[in-house]
N, C-alpha and C positions, 0 to 999 in steps of 0.2 A: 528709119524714116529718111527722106531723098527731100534735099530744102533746094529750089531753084532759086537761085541770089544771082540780081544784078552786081557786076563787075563795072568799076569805071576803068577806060580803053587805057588809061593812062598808067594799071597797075597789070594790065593783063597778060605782055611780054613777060614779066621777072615773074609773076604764079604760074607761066607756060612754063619755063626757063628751071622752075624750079628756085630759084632766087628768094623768092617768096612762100615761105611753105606752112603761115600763117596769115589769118585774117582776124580781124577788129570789128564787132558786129554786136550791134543792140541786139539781147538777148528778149527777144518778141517772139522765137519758135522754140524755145524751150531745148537750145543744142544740145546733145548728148555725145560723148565718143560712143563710135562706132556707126554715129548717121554717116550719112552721105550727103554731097554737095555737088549739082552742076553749075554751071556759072551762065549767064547770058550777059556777054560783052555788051556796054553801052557806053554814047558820048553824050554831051550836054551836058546841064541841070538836072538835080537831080528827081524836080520836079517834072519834067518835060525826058525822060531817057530817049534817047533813039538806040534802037539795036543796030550792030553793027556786026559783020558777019570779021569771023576771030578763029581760028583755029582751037583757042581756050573752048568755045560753044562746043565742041565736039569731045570733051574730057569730060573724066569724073575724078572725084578727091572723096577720101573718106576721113572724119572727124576721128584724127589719135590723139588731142587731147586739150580741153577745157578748164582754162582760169578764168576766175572770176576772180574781185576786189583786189589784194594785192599793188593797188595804184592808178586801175582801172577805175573810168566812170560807175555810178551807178547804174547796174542795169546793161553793163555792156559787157564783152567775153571778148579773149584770146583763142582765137582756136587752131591748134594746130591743125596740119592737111597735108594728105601724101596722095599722090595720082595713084590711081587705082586701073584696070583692065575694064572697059568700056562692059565687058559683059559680065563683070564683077558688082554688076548694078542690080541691086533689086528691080522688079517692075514699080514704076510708079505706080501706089495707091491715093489717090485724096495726098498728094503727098503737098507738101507747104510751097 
């Protein structure tokens, strides 16, 4: 499965960079390793996003691997993520 998650602009240099090779994400789609993840950069609230064009929009990451509890909130995950080949992408189906 391929999950399109907004990015705040503020973290999106260090997951380009590599820097960052982990995300922090209420567990609402059900992460798997082995999904996929593109990202769509935004600023603001997180109520209000504005997209904002990023170089990250143009990347894909795939989920190597999933913590739950451990210290973590309820309900929330660690996931790791490693940039993957643009065309290492599944098609999106109904994807999240």
């Amino acid at each position: 499965m391929t999950h399109k998650l907004k990015l705040n602009e503020a973290f999106a240099d260090a997951v380009l960079s590599g820097n960052k090779s982990f995300e922090i994400r209420r567990n609402d789609r059900g992460f798997q390793k082995g999904d996929f993840i593109t990202f769509q950069v935004v600023t603001g609230p997180a109520e209000l996003p504005v997209y904002v064009y990023h170089e990250l929009n143009r990347r894909a990451y795939k989920i190597t691997y999933v913590l739950s509890g451990w210290g973590l909130q309820e309900g929330y995950v660690a996931l790791g993520i490693k940039e993957i080949d643009w065309s290492d992408l599944p098609t999106i189906e109904g994807g999240s």
